[in-house]
Every structure is written in C-alpha cells, then in structure tokens.
N, C-alpha and C positions, 0 to 999 in steps of 0.2 A: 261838747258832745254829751249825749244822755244814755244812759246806761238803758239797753234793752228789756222790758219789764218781764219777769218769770211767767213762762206759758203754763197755764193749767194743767197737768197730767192728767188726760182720757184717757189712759190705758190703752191706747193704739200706737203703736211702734212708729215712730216720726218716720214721714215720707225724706226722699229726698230726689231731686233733678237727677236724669238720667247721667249729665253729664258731673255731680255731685259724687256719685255713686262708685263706691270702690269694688273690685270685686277680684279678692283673691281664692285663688287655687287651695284646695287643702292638701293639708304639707302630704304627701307619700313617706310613709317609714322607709327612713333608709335600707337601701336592697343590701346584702351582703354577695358582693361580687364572688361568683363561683372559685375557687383553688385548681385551675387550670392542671397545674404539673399533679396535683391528685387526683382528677378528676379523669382524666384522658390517659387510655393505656400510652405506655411508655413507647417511644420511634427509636426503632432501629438508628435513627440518624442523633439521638440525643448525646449531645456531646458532654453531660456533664455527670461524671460517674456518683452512685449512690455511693451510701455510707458503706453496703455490705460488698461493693465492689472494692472500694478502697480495703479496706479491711482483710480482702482475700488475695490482694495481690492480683483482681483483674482489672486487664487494661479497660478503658473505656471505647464503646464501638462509633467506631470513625462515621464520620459524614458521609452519600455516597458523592461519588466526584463526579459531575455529567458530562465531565467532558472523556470521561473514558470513554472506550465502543462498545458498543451491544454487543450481546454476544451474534458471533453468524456474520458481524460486519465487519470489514477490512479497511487500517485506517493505514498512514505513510508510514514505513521504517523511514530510520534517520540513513541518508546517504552514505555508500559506503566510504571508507578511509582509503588514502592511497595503498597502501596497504595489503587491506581488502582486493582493490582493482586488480594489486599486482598480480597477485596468488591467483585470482580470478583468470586473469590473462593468462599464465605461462599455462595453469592445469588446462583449461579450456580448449589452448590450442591443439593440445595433444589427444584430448579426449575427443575433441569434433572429428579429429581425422578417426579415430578408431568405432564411430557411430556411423559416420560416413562409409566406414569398409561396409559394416554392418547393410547399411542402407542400400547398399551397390551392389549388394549379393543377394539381397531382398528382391531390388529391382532386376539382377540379372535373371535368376532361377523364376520369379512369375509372370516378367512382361520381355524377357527379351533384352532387356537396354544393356549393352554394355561398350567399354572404351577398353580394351585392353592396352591403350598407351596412357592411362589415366596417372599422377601420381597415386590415386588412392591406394594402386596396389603396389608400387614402387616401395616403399621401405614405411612399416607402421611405425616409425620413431620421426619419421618428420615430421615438423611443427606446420599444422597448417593456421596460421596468425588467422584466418578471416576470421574464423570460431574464436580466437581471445579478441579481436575487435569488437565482435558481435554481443560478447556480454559485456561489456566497457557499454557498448552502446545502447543495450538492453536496460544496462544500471540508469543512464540517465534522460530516458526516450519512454523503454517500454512501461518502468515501474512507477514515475509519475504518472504516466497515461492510466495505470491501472489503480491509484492511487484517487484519483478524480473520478476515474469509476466506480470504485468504491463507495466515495460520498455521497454519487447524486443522482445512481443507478441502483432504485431497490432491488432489483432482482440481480443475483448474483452469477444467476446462468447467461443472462441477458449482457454483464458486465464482462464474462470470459469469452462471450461470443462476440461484441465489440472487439475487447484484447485481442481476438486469435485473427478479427479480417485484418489490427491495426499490424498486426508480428509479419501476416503474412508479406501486408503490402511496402514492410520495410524492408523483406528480406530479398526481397524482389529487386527494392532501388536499389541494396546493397549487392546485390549478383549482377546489375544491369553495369551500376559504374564499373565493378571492378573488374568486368568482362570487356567493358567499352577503354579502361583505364590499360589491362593486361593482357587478353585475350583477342586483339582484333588479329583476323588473319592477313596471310602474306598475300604477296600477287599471286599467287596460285590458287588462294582461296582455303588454306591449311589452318585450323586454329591449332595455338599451340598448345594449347593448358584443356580447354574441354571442347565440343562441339553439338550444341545443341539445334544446330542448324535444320535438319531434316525432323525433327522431332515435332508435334502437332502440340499446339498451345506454348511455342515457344514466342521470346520478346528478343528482336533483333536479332536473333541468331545466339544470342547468352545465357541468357535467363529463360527456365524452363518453369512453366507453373505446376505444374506438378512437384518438383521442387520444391516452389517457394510455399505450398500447402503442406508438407511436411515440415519442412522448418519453420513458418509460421504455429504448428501443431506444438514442436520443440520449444521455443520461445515462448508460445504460452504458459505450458507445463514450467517451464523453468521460471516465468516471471510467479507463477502465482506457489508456486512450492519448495524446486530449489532453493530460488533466493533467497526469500526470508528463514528458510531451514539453515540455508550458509550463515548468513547474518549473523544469527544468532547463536549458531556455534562458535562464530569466529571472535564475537564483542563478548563472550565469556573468558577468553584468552586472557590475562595481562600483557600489558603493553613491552615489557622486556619479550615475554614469551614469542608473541605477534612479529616484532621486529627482528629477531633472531629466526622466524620461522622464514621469513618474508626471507630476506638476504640468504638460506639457502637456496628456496626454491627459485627465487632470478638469480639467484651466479649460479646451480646447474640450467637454469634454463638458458641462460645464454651461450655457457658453453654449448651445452646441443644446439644451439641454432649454427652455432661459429663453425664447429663440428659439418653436419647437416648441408649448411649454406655455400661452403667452401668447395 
C-alpha cells in the first residue's frame, strides 16, 4: 500500500459527500429547571408542613377527601342497630296512635269523616304496632330508596317528590294487606277494625288514598329528617348507655302491650 501524497492547501475548507457529512446540533446551555414548591403558591391540600408550622405547633392542613358529599347532598347513614329498631318500634307505636287522634279530629271537624267505633278514640295508651312496623320498614325500604336518590338525582326537590309517591304507594300496600289480613268483614258485611267502604278513592273497601297521601306526606318528613336526626342522637350514646336504655323501654313497652292486649 502507498501512502496517500499531501494535498496542496488552497485555502478552501475541504468538501465533503453528503453522505460523509456530520452534522451536529449546537449544544443548548443547560436550562435550570424551575423550583416548583417555590415557585407556585402554597394548596390548601399540601401535606407537608413548613418549617414555621412546625415550630408553632400547627398542624399540617389535611388533603381534601372527595369521597365526602357536597355540601346540599345526601349520602347513606349506616343502618340502624337493633337497638335503634327497638326503641324506634315501641316509641312509634305509641306516637302513631296519638297523630292519628290528631289526624281523626282533623278529618272529623273539616270533611265530616268519622267512626265513632274506631279504636283511635278507645284509650290513647294503646299500642297501635302498624306505626312501629312502619318505621322498622321505612329503616330498610324507604331510607335506601332515598339514599339512591340522593346520588343519582340532582335536584333535591325532584328526589323528595320520587320519595313521597314511593312512602305513599307503600303505605297503601301496607293498609291494603293488613285490612285484607284483619279487617275483612263478616256475613253481614261489618268490618270490624275501620270501614272505608263508602268512602270515594277507596281500594277494596280498606285502604283509603286520602289516607295513604297523608302518610306518605309522614314517611317522607320522617325519612328525610326524623331519621337521621334520630340516628344521630342515638350513635352519640355509648353502648352501656344504648343498652340499658333499650331494656327499659321494651320491658315497659311490653308490659303495656300485656296490660292493653289482655
């Protein structure tokens, strides 16, 4: 091999083939990436407390949680305890009868209605059980239902007017059974407990809708305020307290029933 002879310098910058040809980028001064946590006002959600936080004895401000509710939204209370039920039942029974007077003197004094063989007005200490059924069945019927409305019905008015046609049309099956279950009359055609029979907008001669729109009005009011008002006075209790309250009010309530039923 022979050694390639030295080209003459012409003072002209040597060519070279396209594909010969290197061609690099010029370098960019390295950027200095911005200081984020200095640079951006401080979030409410920042979890990691300053120096002058520490130092003063404040706590550091929490994350927000999104799984809590808006405010204006209504999300499930946790179900009630037996407990809960009980107290629910015996007070209820006692109270519906005494709403019920109320209601029956309402309806006597401006439309006329009355039964004077009614128990309503037979003795105000008796236990009328439908009313402690009905929140036992309102705890695990109406408060789901209204629970689901909550979540997937913006409008809140729109969700208590679903709740109020669903209260009514339960209170309704619940009047129809237990009129079909206790209430059927005799061969003479006598009911023995109410008669809604002659009444316009009644269902089989038991269930009266005018009725069951008033206690559907009830049921609503109670699913959307009573309840979780109760609730939440009751699950403030401790648990001795709770239990100790409960075993009074079912052994008097049973004696009054024993009492009452006898």
């Amino acid at each position: 091999m022979y050694a390639k002879p030295p080209q003459p310098d012409s003072g002209q910058p040597e060519s070279r083939r396209p594909d010969e040809a290197t061609f690099k980028q010029p370098e960019q001064p390295a950027s200095r990436q911005p200081d984020l946590s200095q640079s951006r006002a401080k979030q409410p959600y920042d979890l990691k407390p300053d120096s002058g936080q520490l130092l003063s004895g404040q706590s550091a401000p929490q994350q927000p949680n999104d799984d809590k509710p808006d405010s204006g939204r209504l999300y499930p209370l946790r179900r009630p305890s037996w407990r809960n039920l009980a107290i629910y039942f015996c007070v209820f029974s006692l109270l519906g009868h005494w709403l019920e007077i109320i209601y029956s003197t309402f309806m006597r004094i401006f439309f006329d209605v009355y039964d004077p063989e009614s128990l309503v007005w037979d003795d105000w200490l008796y236990p009328f059980l439908i009313y402690g059924i009905g929140v036992v069945v309102n705890a695990y019927i109406l408060v789901p239902f209204k629970d689901l409305l909550s979540r997937f019905v913006k409008s809140q008015s729109a969700a208590v007017a679903l709740c109020f046609a669903a209260a009514t049309l339960l209170s309704l099956l619940m009047e129809l059974v237990m009129g079909l279950l206790l209430n059927r009359p005799d061969s003479s055609g006598v009911y023995p407990l109410w008669d809604n029979s002659n009444l316009p907008l009644n269902v089989f001669g038991q269930a009266w809708l005018v009725n069951d729109l008033a206690l559907g009005a009830l049921a609503t009011f109670y699913t959307w305020v009573i309840y979780p008002w109760s609730e939440k006075c009751l699950n403030r209790l401790p648990k001795k307290i709770m239990s100790a309250a409960t075993t009074v009010v079912v052994s008097g309530f049973v004696v009054l029933c024993f009492v009452k039923f006898t």
